[in-house]
C-alpha positions as CSV (number, residue, x, y, z in Angstrom):
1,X,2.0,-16.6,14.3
2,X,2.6,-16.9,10.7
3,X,0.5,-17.1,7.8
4,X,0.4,-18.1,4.3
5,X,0.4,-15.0,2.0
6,X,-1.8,-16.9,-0.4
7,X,-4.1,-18.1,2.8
8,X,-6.9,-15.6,1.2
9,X,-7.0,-17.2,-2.4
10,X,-9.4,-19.7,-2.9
11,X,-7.9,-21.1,-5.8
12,X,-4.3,-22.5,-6.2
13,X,-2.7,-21.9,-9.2
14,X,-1.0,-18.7,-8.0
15,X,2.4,-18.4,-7.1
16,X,2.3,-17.7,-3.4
17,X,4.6,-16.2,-1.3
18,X,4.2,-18.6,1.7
19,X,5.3,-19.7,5.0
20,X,3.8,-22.3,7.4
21,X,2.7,-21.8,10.6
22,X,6.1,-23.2,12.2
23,X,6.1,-26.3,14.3
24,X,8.5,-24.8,17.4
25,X,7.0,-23.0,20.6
26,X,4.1,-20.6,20.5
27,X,5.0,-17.0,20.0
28,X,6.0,-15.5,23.1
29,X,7.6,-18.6,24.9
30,X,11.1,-18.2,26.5
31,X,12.5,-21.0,23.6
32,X,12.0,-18.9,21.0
33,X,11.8,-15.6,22.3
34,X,15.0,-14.6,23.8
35,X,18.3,-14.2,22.4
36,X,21.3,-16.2,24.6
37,X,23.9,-13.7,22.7
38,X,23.8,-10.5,21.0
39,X,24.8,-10.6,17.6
40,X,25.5,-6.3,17.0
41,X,23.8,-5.5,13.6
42,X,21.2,-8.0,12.8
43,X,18.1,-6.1,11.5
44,X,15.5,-7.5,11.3
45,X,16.2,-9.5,14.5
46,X,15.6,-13.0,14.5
47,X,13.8,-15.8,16.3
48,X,16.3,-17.0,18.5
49,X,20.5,-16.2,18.5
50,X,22.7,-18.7,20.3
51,X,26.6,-18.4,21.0
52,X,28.8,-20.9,19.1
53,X,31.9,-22.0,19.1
54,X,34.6,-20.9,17.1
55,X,34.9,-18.3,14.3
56,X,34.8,-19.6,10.4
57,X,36.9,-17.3,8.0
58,X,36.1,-17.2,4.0
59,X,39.0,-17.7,2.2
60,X,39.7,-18.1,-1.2
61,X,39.8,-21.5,-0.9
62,X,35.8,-21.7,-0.1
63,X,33.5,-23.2,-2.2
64,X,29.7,-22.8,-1.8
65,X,28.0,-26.1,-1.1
66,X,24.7,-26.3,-2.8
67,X,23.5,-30.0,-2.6
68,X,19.6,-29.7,-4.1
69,X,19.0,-27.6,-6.8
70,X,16.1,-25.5,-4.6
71,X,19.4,-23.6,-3.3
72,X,20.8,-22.2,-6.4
73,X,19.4,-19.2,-6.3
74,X,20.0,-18.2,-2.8
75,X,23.8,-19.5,-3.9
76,X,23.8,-17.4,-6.7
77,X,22.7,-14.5,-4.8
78,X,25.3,-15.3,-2.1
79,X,28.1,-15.6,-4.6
80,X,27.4,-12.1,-6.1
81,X,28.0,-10.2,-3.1
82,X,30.8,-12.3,-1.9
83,X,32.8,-12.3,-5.4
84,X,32.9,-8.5,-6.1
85,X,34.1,-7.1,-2.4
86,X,36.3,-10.6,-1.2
87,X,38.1,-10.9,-4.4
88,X,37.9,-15.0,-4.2
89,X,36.3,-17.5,-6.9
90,X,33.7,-18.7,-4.6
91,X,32.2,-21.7,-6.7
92,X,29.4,-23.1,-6.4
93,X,29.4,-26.9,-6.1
94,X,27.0,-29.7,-5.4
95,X,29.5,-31.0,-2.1
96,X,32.0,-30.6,0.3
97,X,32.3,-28.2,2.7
98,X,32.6,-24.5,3.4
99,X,29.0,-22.3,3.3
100,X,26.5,-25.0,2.7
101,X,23.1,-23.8,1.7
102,X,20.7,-27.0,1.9
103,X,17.4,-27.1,1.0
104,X,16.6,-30.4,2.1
105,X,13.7,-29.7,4.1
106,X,13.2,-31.1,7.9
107,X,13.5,-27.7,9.6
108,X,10.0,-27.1,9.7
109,X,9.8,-23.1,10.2
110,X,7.9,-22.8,6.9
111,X,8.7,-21.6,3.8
112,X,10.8,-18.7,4.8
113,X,12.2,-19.7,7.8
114,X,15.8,-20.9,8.6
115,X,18.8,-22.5,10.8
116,X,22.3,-21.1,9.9
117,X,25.1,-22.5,12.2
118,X,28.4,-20.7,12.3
119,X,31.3,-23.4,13.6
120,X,35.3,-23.3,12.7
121,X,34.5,-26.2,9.7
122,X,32.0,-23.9,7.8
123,X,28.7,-22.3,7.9
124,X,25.4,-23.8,7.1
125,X,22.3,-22.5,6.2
126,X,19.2,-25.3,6.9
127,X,15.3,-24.6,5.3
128,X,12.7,-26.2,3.4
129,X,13.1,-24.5,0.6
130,X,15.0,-22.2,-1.2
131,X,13.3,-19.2,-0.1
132,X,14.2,-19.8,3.3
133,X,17.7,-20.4,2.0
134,X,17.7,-16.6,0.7
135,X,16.2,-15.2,4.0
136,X,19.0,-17.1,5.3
137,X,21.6,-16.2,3.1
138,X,20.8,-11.9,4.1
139,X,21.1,-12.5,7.6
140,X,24.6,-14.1,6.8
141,X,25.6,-11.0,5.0
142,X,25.0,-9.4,8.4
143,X,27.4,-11.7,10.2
144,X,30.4,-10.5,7.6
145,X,32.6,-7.2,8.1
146,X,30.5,-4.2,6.5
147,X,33.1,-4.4,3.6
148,X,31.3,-7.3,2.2
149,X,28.8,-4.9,0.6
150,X,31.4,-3.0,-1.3
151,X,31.1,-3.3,-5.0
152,X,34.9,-3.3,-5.3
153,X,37.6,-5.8,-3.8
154,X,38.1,-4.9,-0.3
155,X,41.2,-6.3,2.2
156,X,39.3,-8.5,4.7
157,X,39.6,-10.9,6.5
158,X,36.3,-12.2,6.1
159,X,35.5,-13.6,9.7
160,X,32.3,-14.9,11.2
161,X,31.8,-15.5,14.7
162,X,30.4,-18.8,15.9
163,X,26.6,-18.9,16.0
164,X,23.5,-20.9,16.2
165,X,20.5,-18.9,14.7
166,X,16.4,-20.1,14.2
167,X,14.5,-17.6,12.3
168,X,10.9,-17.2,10.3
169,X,8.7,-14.6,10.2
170,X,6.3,-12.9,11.9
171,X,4.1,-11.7,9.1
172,X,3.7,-13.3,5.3
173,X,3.6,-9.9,3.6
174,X,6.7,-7.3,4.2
175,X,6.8,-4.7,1.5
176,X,8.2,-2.3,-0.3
177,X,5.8,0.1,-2.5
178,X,7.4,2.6,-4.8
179,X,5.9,5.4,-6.7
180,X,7.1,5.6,-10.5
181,X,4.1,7.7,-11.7
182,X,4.7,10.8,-9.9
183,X,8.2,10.7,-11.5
184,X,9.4,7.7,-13.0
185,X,12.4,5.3,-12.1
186,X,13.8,3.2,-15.0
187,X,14.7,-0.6,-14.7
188,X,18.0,0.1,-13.1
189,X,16.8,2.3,-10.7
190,X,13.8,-0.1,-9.7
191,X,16.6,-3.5,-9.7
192,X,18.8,-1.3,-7.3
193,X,16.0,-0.8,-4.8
194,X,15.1,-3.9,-4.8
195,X,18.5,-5.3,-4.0
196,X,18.9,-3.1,-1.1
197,X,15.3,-3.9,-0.1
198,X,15.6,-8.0,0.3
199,X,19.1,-7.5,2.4
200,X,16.1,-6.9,5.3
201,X,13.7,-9.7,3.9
202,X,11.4,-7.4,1.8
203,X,9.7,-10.6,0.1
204,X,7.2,-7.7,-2.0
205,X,7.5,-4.9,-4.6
206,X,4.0,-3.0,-4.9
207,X,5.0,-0.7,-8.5
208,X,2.3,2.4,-8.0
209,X,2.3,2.5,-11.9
210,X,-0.7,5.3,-12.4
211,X,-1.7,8.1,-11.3
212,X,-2.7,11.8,-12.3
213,X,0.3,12.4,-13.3
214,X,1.9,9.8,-15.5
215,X,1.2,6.3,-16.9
216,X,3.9,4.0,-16.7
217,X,3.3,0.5,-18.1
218,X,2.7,0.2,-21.8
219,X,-1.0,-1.8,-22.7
220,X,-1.0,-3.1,-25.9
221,X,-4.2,-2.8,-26.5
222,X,-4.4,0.9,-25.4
223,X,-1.0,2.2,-26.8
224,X,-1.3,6.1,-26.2
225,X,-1.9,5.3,-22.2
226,X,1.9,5.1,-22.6
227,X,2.2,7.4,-25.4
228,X,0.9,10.5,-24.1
229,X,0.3,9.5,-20.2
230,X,3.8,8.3,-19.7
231,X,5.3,11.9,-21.1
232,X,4.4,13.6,-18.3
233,X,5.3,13.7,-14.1
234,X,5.8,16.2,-11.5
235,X,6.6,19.7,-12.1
236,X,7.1,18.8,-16.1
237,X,10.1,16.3,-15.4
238,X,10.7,14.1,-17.6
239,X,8.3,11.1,-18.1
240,X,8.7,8.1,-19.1
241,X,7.3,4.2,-19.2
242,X,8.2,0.5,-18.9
243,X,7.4,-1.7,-22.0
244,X,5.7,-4.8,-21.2
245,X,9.4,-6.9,-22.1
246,X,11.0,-4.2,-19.2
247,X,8.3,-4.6,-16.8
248,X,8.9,-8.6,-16.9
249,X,12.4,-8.1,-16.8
250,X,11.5,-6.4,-13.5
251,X,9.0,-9.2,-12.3
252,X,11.7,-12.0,-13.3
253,X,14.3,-10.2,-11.4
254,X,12.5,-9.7,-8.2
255,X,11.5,-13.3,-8.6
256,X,15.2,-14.5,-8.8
257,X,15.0,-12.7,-5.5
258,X,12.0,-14.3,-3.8
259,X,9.8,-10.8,-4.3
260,X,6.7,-10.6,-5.6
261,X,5.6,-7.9,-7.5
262,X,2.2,-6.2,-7.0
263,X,1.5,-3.4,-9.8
264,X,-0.9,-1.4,-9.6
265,X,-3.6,0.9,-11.7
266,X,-5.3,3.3,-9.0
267,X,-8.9,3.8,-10.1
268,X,-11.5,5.3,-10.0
269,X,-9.3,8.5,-9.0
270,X,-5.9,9.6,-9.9
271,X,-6.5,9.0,-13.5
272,X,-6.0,11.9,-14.8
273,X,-3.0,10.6,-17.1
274,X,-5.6,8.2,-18.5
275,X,-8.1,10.4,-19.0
276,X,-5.7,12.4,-21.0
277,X,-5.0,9.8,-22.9
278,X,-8.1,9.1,-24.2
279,X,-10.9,11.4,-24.7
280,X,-14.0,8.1,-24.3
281,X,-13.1,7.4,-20.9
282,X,-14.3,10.7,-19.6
283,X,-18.1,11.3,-19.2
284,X,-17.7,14.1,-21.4
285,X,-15.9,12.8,-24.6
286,X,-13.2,15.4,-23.7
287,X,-9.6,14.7,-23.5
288,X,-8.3,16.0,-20.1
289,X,-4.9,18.7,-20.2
290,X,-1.8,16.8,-19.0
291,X,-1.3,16.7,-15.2
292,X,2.1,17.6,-13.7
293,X,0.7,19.1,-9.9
294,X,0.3,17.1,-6.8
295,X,-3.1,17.8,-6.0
296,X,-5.5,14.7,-5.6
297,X,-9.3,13.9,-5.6
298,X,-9.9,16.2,-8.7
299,X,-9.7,13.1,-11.1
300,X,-12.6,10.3,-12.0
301,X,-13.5,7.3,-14.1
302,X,-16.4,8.0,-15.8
303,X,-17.9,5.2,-14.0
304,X,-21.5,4.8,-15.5
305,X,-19.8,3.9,-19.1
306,X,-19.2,0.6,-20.5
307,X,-15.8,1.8,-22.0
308,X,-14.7,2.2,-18.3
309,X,-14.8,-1.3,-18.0
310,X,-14.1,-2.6,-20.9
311,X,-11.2,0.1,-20.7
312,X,-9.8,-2.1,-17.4
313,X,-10.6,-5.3,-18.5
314,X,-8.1,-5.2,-21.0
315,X,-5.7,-3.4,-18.5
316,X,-5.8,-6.1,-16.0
317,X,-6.1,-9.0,-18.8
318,X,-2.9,-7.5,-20.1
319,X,-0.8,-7.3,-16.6
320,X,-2.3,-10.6,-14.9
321,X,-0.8,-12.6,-18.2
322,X,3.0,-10.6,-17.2
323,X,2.6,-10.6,-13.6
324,X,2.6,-14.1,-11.4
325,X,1.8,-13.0,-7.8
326,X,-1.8,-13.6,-7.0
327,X,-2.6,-9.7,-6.3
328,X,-4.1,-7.3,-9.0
329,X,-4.4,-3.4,-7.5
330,X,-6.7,-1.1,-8.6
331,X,-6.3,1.6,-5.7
332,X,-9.5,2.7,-4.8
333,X,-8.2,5.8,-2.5
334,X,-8.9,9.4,-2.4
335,X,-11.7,8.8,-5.0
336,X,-13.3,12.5,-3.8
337,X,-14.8,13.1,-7.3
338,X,-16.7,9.8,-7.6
339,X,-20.1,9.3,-5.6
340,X,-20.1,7.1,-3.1
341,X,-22.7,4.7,-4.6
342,X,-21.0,5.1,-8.1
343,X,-17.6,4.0,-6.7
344,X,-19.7,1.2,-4.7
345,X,-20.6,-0.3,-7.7
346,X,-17.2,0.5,-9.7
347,X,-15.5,-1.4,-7.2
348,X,-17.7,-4.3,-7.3
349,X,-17.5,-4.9,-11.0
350,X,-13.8,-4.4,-11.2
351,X,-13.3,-6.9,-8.5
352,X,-14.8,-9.3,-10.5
353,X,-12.7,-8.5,-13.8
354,X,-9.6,-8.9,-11.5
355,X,-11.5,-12.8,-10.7
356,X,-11.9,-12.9,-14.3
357,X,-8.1,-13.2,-14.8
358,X,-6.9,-15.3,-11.9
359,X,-6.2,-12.6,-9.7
360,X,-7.0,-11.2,-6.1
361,X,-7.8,-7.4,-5.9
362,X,-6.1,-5.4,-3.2
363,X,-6.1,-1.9,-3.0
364,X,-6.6,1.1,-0.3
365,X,-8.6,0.7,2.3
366,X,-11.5,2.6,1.5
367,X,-12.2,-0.6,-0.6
368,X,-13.6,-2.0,2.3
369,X,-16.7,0.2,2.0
370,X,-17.9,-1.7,-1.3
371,X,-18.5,-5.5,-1.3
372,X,-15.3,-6.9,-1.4
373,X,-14.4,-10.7,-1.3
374,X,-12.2,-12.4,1.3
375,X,-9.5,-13.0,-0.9
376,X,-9.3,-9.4,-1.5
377,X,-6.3,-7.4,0.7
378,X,-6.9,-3.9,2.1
379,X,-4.3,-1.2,2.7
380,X,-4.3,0.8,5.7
381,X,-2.8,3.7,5.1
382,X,-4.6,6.7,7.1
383,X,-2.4,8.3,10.2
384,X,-4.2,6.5,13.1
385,X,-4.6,10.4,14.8
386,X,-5.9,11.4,11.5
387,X,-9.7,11.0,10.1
388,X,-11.6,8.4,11.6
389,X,-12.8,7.3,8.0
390,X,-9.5,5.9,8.0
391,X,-9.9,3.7,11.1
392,X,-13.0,2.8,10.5
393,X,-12.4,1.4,7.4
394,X,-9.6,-0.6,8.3
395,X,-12.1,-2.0,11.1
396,X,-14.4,-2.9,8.5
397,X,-12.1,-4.7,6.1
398,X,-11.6,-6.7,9.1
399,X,-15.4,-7.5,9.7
400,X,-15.2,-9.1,6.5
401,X,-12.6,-11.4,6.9
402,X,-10.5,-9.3,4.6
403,X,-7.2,-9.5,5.5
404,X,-4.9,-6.1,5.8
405,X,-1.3,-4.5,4.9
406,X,-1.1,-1.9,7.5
407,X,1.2,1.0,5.9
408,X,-0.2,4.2,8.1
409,X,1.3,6.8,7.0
410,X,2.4,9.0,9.9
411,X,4.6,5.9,10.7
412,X,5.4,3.6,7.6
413,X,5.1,6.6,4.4
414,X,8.7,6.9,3.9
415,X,8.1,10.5,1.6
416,X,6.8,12.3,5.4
417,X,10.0,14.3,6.2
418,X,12.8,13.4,8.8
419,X,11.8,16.5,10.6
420,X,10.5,20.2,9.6
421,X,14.1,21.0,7.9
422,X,14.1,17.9,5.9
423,X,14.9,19.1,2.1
424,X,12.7,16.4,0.8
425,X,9.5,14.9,1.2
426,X,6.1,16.4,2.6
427,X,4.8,17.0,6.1
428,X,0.8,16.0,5.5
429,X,1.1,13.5,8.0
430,X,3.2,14.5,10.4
431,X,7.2,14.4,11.1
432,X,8.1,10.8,10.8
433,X,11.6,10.4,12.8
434,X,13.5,7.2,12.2
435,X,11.9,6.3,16.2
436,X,8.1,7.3,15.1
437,X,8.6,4.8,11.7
438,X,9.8,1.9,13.9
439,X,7.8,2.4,17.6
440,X,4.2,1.0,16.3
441,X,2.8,-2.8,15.8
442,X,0.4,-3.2,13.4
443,X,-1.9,-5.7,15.5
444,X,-2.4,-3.2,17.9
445,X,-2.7,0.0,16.3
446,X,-6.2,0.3,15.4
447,X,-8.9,-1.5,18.2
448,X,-10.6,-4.1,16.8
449,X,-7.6,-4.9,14.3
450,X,-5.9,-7.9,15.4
451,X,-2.6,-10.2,14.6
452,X,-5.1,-12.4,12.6
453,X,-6.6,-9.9,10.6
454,X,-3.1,-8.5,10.0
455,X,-1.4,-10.0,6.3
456,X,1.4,-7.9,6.8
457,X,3.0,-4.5,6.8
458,X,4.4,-2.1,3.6
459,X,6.5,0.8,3.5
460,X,5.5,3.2,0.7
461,X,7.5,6.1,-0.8
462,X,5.7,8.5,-2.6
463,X,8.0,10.6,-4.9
464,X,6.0,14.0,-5.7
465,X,9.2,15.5,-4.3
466,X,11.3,12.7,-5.2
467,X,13.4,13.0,-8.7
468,X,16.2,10.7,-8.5
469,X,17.7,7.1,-6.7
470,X,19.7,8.8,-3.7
471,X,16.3,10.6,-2.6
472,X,14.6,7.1,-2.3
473,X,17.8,6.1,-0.5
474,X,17.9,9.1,1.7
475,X,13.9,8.9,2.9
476,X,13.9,4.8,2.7
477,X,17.1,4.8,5.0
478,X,17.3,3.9,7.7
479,X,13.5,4.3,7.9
480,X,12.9,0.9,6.0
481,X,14.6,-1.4,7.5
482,X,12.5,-0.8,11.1
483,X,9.3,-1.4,8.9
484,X,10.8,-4.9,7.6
485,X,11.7,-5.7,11.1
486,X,8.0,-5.2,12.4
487,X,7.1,-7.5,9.9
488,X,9.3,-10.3,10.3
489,X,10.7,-10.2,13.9
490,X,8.3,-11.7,16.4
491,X,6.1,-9.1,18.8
492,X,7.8,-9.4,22.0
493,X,11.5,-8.4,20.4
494,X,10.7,-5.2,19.4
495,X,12.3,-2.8,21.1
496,X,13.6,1.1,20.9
497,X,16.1,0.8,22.8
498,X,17.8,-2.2,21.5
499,X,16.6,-1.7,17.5
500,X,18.7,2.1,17.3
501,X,21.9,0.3,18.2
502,X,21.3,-2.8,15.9
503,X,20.7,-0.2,13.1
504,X,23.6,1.6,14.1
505,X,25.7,-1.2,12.9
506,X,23.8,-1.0,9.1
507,X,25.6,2.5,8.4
508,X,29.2,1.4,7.8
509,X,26.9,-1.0,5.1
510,X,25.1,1.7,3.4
511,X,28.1,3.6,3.3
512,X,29.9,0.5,1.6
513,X,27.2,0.3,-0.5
514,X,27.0,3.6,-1.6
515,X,23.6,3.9,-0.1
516,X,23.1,8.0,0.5
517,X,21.3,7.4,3.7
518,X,20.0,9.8,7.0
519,X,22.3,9.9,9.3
520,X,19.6,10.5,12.2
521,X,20.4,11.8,15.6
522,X,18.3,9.2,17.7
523,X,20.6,6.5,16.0
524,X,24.8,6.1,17.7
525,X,25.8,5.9,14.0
């Protein structure tokens, strides 16, 4: 069943990402469970799919019908793809016919969810809000020719086939996280992977902003954290860091597109950039030598000095004020050079700075061991045949009613390589083929980890071996889109067999898109 994102915070206030249990059968019922026609290509796949009647063809005479403002943006967003590869004006007006996007509420599948009908007089998208709308608006991409995605005017015709659709998902929280420390993307590069992200209702963007080797978000009130710890990245490429005006240009445009943006400060490890930034945060007064390897564990907080926390009160202070999602992460993983009762008590003061400001913490799962809050969120991101630290702390997280976002890595790390002659990525965790990233549920991975201790799932790329846009594109694709689909589609869908052709059908898109993707064998592309 679904769940509020925001169903951990005990405060409103927050923007949530949210959407209601819905009001239609149970999960696993035969009404909303099974698809009366298959609609070749729709990833992730939804609720229920229902032949129509007719076919409705976009002309240049179709106007997109937004009659409450809630819809504007999903219009907008609709219009933008539409204009640039159809050629035709597309307006968007307040009645009429043609695509209607209305937001008028009554469909009662929560915030997310959806009814788009496809007849010969138009299509129209139903939700009860404008988030829905968007969701909405992505699977109708879907039902257009592959052209549609084409940044330049294409032929057509632009034909959809009749259809009835009911759609919400499975899980609140479907993300995206990508690594800018290890080398750094700029606002461009960050916008672009978003776009391509929502197209399979990615609703968040977790920015890894810090680690050993770079610093990527400019603090005000600690100016050389940019200044020195965003020179620096992997293998001495070029560093680099977002000011505090380009990281909310980021956060507004993710908003425009229904994402929320989670950034995050790992601590107590993978600081070296920090520590060489300023010589008072280590234990010694000595400024650490720039970091460009890809070793971890070797880096620590100096967590028995006030600095420290003054140090992340400020951090936080400054990012809760430019960031309007409810989560603050301060990582917590891999911290091999911090004692275990030291980090104990790191984690439990930080927690409540991130309280201090508004915020929830989330971080890795070995957060779990310290005395976190239930409003706090967990990541799970040790390979399940891996250490059974990893397991158990996941298990533990769920003890205390903390909810999780399970991202293990020998199934959801979108840096593990293809297979052994992959040029890119690493192999820590095993070979991750497009088939091992999509055959898993997160609510039945790990015993004594259940759908209601589940918040969602994430797919995080890692980019120690990753320099440039088309090697996100390359290890995200088509890798990503499985991960978004065992988030939103419901439990008793998922299937191998039928999933490798559906994704089949999101090549000719990536290829009109310009998206350098892996053409993998198990897939008929």
């Amino acid at each position: 069943m679904t769940r509020r994102l925001t169903a951990v915070l005990a405060s409103a206030a927050l923007i949530t990402l949210s959407c209601a249990q819905p009001s239609i059968a149970a999960e696993g019922s035969p009404q909303t469970r099974t698809s009366a026609v298959n609609v070749p290509g729709l990833v992730p796949e939804p609720v229920s799919v229902q032949a129509g009647g007719g076919t409705y063809q976009i002309t240049a005479a179709t106007r997109i019908v937004v009659p409450t403002g809630d819809g504007f943006r999903a219009a907008s967003a609709l219009a933008a793809v539409l204009r640039r590869s159809t050629g035709f004006p597309l307006p968007i007006v307040r009645s009429g016919t043609g695509i209607v996007l209305d937001a008028g509420g009554g469909v009662g599948h929560g915030d997310e969810g959806y009814r788009l009908t496809v007849s010969t007089d138009g299509v129209l998208i139903r939700a009860d809000s404008g988030e829905g709308l968007f969701r909405g608006v992505q699977t109708l991409r879907q039902l257009l020719p592959a052209a549609v995605e084409s940044r330049t005017r294409q032929p057509g015709p632009w034909k959809v086939a009749g259809v009835e659709i009911e759609d919400y998902p499975r899980f609140a929280y479907r993300g995206a996280m990508l690594d800018v420390a290890r080398h750094f993307f700029d606002v461009g590069e960050v916008k672009r992977y978003i776009d391509l992200a929502v197209a399979y209702k990615v609703n968040v963007l977790h920015l890894h902003l810090s680690d050993d080797q770079g610093w990527r978000i400019a603090i005000k009130s600690w100016p050389r954290l940019a200044a020195v710890g965003g020179r620096t990245a992997v293998d001495g490429d070029p560093g680099g860091y977002y000011t505090q005006a380009e990281y909310k240009d980021i956060v507004r445009y993710a908003r425009e597109r229904y994402v929320t943006v989670v950034p995050e400060i790992d601590t107590p490890g993978h600081t070296n950039a920090a520590l060489a930034s300023y010589a008072k945060l280590n234990c010694d007064g000595k400024a650490r030598e720039p970091y460009t390897g890809t070793d971890v564990g070797f880096s620590s907080l100096c967590t028995g000095k006030e600095i420290t926390y003054r140090f992340l009160g400020d951090v936080v202070r400054e990012l809760a004020k430019i960031t309007p999602g409810p989560y603050i992460d301060l990582g917590g993983d891999e911290a091999q050079s911090t004692e275990h009762a030291d980090y104990v008590a790191f984690i439990d003061r930080v927690q409540k700075i991130v309280h201090k400001y508004g915020k929830s913490l989330m971080g890795w799962e070995e957060i779990a061991g310290a005395h976190v809050s239930p409003d706090s969120v967990a990541e799970h991101w040790n390979p399940v045949t891996g250490t059974q630290e990893g397991t158990e702390n996941a298990r533990e997280a769920a003890a205390k009613g903390v909810k999780l976002v399970m991202a293990p890595a020998d199934h959801a790390y979108l840096d593990m390589k293809y297979t052994a002659s992959t040029p890119l990525g690493q192999d820590w965790a095993g070979l991750v083929e497009a088939r091992d990233s999509y055959d898993w549920d997160p609510a039945r991975l790990i015993t004594g980890v259940g759908e209601d201790d589940v918040l969602g799932v994430e797919a995080p790329i890692w980019t120690e071996t990753l320099r440039k846009p088309a090697d996100l594109e390359f290890m995200a694709y088509p890798r990503l889109p499985g991960i978004a689909e065992i988030g939103w589609s419901p439990a008793s869908s998922h299937s191998w067999a039928d999933y490798r052709t559906r994704v089949a059908a999101q090549g000719p898109r990536w290829t009109a898109a310009s998206v350098d993707f892996y053409r993998s064998p198990q897939i008929p592309f």
